[in-house]
Every structure is written in structure tokens, then in C-alpha cells.
OpenMM code with the backbone's topology and positions (N, CA, C; nanometers):
from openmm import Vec3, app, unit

residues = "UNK UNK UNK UNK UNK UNK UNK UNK UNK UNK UNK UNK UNK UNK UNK UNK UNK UNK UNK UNK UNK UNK UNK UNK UNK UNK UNK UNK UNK UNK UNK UNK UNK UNK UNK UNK UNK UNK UNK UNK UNK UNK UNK UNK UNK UNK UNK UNK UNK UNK UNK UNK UNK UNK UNK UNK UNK UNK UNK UNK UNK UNK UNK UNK UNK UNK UNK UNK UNK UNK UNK UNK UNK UNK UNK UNK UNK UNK UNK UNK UNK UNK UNK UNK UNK UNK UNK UNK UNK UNK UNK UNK UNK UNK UNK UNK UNK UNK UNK UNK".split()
positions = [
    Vec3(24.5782, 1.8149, 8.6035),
    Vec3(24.5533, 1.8172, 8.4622),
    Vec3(24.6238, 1.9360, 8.3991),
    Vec3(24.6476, 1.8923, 8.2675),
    Vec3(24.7643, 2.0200, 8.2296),
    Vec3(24.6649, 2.0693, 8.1196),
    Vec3(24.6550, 2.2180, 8.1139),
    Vec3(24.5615, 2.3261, 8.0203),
    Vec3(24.5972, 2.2923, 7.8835),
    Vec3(24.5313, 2.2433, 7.8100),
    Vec3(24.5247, 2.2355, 7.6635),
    Vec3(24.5478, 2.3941, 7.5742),
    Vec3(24.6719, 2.3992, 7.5110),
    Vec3(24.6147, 2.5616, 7.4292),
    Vec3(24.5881, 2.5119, 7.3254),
    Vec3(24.4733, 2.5912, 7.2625),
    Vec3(24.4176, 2.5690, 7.1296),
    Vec3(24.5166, 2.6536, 7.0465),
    Vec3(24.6084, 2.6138, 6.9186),
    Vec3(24.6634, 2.6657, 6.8778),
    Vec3(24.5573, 2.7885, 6.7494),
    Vec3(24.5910, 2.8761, 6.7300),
    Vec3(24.5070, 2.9976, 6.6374),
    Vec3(24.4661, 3.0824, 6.7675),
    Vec3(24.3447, 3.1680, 6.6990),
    Vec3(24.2954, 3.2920, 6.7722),
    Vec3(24.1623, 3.1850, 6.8945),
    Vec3(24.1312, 3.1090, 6.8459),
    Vec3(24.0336, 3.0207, 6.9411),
    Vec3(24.0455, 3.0388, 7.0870),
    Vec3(24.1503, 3.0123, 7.0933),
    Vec3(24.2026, 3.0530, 7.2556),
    Vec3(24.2662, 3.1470, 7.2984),
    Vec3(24.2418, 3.2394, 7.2191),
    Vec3(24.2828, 3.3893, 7.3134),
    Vec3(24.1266, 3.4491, 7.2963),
    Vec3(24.1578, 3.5470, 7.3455),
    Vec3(24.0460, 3.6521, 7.3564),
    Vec3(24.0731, 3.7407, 7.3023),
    Vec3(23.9711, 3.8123, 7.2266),
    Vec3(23.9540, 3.9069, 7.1164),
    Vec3(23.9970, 4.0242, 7.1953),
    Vec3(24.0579, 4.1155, 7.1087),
    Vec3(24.1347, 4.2801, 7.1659),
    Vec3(24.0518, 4.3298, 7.1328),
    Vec3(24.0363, 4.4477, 7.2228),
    Vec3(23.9577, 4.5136, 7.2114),
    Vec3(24.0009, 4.6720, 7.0798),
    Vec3(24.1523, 4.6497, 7.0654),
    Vec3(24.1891, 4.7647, 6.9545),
    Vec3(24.1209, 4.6811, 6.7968),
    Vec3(24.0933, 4.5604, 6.7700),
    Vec3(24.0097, 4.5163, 6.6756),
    Vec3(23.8601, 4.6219, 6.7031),
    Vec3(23.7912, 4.5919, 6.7905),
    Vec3(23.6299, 4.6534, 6.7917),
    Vec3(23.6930, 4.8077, 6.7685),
    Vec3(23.7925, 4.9154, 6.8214),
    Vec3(23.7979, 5.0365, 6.8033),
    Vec3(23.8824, 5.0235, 6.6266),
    Vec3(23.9359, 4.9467, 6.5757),
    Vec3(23.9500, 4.9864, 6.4255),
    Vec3(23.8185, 4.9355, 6.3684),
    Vec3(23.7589, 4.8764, 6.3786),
    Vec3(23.6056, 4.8321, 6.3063),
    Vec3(23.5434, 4.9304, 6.3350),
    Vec3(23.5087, 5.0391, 6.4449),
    Vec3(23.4396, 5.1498, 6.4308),
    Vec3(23.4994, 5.2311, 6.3950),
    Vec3(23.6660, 5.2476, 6.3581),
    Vec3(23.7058, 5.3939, 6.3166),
    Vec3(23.6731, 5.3883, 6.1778),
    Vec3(23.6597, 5.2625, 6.1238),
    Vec3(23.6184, 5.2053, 5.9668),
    Vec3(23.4846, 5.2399, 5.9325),
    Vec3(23.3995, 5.2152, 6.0541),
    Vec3(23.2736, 5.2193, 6.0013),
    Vec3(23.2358, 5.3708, 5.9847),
    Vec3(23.3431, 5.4770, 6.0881),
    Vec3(23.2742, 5.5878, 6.0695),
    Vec3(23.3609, 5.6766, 5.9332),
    Vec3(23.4286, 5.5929, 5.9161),
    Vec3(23.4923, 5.6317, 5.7958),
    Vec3(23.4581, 5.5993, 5.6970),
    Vec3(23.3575, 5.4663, 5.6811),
    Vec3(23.2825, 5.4650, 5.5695),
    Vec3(23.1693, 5.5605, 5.5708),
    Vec3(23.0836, 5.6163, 5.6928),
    Vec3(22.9859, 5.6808, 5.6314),
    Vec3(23.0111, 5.7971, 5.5620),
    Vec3(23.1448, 5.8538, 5.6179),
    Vec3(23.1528, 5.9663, 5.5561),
    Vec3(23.1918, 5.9640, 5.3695),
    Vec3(23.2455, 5.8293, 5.3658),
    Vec3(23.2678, 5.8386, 5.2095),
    Vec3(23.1334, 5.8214, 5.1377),
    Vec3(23.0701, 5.7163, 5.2325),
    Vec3(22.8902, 5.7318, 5.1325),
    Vec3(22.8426, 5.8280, 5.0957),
    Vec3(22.8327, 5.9259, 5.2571),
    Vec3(22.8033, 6.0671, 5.2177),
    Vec3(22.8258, 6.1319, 5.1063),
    Vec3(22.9439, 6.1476, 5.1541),
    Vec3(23.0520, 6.2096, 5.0033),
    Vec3(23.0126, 6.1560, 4.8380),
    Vec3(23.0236, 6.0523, 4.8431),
    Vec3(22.9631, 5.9986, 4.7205),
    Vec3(22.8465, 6.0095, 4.6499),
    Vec3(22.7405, 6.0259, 4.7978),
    Vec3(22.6270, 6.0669, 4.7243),
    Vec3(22.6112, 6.1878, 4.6590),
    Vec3(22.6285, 6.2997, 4.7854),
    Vec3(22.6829, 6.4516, 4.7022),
    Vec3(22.7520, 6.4632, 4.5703),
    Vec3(22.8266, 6.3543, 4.5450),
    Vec3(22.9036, 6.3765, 4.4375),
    Vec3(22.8086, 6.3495, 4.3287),
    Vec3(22.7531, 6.2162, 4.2895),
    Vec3(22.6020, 6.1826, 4.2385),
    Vec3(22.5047, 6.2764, 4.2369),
    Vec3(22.4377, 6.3190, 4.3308),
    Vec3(22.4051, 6.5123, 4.3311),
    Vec3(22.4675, 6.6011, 4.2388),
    Vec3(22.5706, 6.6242, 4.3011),
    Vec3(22.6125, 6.7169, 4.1881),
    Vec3(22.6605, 6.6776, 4.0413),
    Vec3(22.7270, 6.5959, 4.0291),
    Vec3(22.6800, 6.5578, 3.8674),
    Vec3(22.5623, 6.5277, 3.8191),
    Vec3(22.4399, 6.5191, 3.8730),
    Vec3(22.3236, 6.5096, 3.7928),
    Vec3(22.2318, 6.6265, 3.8271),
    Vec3(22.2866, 6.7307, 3.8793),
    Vec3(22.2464, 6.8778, 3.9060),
    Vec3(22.3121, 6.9524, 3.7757),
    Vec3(22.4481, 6.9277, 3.7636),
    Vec3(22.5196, 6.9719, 3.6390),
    Vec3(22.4801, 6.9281, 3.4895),
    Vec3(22.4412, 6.8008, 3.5008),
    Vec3(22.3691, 6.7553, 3.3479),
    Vec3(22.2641, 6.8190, 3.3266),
    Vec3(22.1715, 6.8028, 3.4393),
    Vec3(22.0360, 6.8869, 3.4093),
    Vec3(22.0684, 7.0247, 3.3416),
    Vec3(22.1423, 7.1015, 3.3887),
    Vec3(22.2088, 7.2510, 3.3686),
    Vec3(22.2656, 7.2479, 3.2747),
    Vec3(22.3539, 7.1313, 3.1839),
    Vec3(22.3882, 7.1870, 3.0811),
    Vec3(22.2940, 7.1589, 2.9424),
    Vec3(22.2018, 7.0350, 2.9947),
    Vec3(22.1115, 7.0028, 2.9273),
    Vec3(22.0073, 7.1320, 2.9031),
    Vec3(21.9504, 7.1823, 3.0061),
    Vec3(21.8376, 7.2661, 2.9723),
    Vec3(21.9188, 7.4290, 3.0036),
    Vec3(22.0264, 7.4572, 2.9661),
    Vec3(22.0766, 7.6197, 2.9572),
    Vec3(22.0599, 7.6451, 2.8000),
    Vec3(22.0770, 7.5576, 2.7041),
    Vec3(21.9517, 7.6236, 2.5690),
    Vec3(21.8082, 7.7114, 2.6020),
    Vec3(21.7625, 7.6427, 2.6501),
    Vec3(21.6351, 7.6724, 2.7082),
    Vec3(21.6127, 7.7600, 2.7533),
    Vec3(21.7014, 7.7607, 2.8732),
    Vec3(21.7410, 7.9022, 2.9445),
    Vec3(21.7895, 8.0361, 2.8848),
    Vec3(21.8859, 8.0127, 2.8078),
    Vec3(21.9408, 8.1341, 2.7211),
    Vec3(21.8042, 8.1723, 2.6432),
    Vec3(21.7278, 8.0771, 2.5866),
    Vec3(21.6435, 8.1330, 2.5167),
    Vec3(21.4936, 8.1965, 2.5598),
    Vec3(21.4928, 8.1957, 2.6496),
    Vec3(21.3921, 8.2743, 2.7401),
    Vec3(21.4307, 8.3617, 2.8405),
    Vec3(21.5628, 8.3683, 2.8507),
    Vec3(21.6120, 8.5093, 2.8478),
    Vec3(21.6424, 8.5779, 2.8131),
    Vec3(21.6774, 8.5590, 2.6372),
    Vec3(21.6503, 8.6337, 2.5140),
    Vec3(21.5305, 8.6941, 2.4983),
    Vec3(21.4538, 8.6197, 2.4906),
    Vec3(21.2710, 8.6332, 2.5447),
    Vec3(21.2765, 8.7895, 2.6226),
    Vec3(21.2836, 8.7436, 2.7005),
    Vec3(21.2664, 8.8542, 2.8207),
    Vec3(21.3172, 8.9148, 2.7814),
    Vec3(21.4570, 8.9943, 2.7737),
    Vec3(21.5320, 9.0862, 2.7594),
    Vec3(21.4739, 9.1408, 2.5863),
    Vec3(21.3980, 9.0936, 2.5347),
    Vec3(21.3545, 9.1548, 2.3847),
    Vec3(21.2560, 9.2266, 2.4619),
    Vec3(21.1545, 9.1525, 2.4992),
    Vec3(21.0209, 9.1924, 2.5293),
    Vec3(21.0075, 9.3094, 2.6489),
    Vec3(21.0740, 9.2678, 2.7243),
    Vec3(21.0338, 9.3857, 2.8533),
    Vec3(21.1360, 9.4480, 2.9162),
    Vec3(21.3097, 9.4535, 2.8117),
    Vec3(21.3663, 9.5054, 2.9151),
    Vec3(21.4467, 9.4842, 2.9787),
    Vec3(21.4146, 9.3660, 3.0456),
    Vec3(21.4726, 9.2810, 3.1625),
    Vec3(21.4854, 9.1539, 3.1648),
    Vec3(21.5665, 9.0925, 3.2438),
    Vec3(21.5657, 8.9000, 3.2084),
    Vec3(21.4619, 8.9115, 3.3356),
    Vec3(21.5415, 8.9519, 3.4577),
    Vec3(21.4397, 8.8996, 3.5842),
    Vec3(21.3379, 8.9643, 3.6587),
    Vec3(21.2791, 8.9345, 3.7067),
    Vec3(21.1763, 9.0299, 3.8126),
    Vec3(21.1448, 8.9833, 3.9625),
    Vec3(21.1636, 9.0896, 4.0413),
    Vec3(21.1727, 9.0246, 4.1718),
    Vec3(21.0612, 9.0728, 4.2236),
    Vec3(21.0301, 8.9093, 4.3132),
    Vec3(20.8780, 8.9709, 4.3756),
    Vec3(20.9352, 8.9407, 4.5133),
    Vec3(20.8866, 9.0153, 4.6266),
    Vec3(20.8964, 9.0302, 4.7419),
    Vec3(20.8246, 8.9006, 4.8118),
    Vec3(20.8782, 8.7968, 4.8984),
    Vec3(20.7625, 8.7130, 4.9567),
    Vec3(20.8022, 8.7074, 5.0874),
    Vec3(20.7492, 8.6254, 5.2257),
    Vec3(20.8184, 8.5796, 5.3290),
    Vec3(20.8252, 8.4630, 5.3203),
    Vec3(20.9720, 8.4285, 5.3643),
    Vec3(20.9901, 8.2973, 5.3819),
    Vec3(20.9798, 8.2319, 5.5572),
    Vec3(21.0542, 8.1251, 5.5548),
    Vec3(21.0781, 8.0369, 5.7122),
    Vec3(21.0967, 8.1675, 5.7769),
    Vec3(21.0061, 8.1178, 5.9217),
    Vec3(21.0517, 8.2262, 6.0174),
    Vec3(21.0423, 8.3923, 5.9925),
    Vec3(20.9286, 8.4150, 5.8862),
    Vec3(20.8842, 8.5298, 5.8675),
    Vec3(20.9927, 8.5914, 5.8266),
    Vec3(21.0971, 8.5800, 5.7673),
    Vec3(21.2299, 8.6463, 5.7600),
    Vec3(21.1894, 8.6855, 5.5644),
    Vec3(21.1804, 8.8398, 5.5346),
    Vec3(21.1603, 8.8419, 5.3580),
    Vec3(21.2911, 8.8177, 5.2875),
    Vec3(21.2445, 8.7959, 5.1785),
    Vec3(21.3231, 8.7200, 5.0756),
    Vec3(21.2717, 8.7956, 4.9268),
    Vec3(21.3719, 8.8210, 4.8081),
    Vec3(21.3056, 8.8473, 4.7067),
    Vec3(21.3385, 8.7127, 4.5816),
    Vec3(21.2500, 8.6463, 4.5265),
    Vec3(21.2542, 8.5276, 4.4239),
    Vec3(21.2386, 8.6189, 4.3011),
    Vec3(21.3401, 8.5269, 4.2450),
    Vec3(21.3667, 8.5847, 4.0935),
    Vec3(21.3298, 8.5354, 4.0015),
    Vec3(21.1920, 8.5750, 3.9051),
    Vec3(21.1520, 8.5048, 3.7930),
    Vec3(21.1863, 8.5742, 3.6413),
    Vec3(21.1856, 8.4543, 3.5379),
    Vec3(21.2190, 8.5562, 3.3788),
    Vec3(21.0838, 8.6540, 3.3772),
    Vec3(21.1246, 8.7612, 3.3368),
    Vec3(21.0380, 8.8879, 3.2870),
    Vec3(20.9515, 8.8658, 3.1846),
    Vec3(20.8349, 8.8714, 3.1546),
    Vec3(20.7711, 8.8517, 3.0425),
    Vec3(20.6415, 8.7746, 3.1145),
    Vec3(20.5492, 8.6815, 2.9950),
    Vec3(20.4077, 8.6398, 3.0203),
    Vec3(20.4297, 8.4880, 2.9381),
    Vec3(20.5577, 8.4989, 2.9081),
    Vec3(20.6391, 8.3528, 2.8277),
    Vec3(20.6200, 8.2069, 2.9402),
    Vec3(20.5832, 8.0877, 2.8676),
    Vec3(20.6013, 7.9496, 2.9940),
    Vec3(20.7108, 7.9792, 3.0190),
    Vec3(20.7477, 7.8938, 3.1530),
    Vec3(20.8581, 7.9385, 3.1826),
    Vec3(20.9346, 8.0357, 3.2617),
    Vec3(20.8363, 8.1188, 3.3577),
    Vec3(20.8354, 8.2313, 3.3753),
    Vec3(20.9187, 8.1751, 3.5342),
    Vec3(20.8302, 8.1171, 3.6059),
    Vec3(20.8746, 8.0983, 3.7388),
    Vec3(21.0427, 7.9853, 3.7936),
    Vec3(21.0761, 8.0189, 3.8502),
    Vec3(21.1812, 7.9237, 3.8723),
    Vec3(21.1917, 7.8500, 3.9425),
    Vec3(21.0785, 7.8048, 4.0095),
    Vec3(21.0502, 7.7330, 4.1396),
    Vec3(21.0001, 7.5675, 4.0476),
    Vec3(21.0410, 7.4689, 4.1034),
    Vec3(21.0165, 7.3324, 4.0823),
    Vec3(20.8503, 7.3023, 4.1416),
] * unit.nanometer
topology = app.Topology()
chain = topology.addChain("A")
for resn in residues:
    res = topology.addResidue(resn, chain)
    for name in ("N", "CA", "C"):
        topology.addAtom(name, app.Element.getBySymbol(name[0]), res)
């Protein structure tokens, strides 16, 4: 009996440099997701900031009338017992702390 070839890809067998470009793809897409998201991050880190730096300027006007100073540092510990000093606006104004 004489071997039938199926003409197309049917009758061969798949290469294996196909499965290594489908993963050099795939790991090349995560990194653009990544990337993209950060980017999304940081433009809506930047809106917030230019949106509320009115705000900001004006309670550090605040401060700097009232006491002096814009900031005040309080001593705390952070991770791993390691100190840290956090910086809040000066004064008794809302607004005071900078922590979310």
C-alpha cells in the first residue's frame, strides 16, 4: 500500500520553534500589560495631583502664616523596627496628616 500525504500542515507534525515563539510572545505580552498598567497608575496619580495641588498650596499657605512652617516631623517606627520621620502640614487646620 502506498502512504497517502495529506496535502497542508495535517500531515506534518507541529515544530516545536512554533511552541518557543508562542511563549517568547506570551512573555512579552506580560510585560507590556505590566507596563501599561503602571502607565494607568501613573496618569491617574498625576490627575489626582494636579487636581488637588490648589488645595495643597493652600494649606500650606495655612501653615506657613500660622506657625512658621509648612511641615512637621514626627518620629515613628516603621517595618522591621527600622525609624522613619512622616511629614505632616503644620498647624491644627483639616488636612493636617498626609497619610490616606
Amino acid at each position: 500500500m502506498e502512504s497517502i500525504e495529506i496535502p497542508g500542515p495535517l500531515g506534518r507534525r507541529p515544530r516545536r520553534l512554533r511552541a518557543a515563539r508562542v511563549r517568547q510572545f506570551a512573555a512579552v505580552w506580560v510585560l507590556v500589560e505590566e507596563a501599561v498598567r503602571r502607565l494607568i497608575d501613573f496618569c491617574a496619580a498625576l490627575a489626582l495631583l494636579l487636581t488637588l495641588s490648589p488645595l495643597l498650596l493652600i494649606r500650606a499657605v495655612y501653615a506657613k502664616a500660622k506657625t512658621r512652617l509648612i511641615f512637621e516631623r514626627t518620629s515613628a517606627v516603621g517595618r522591621f523596627r527600622i525609624p522613619f520621620e512622616r511629614l505632616s502640614f503644620a498647624g491644627a487646620m483639616p488636612g493636617r496628616p498626609w497619610e490616606s
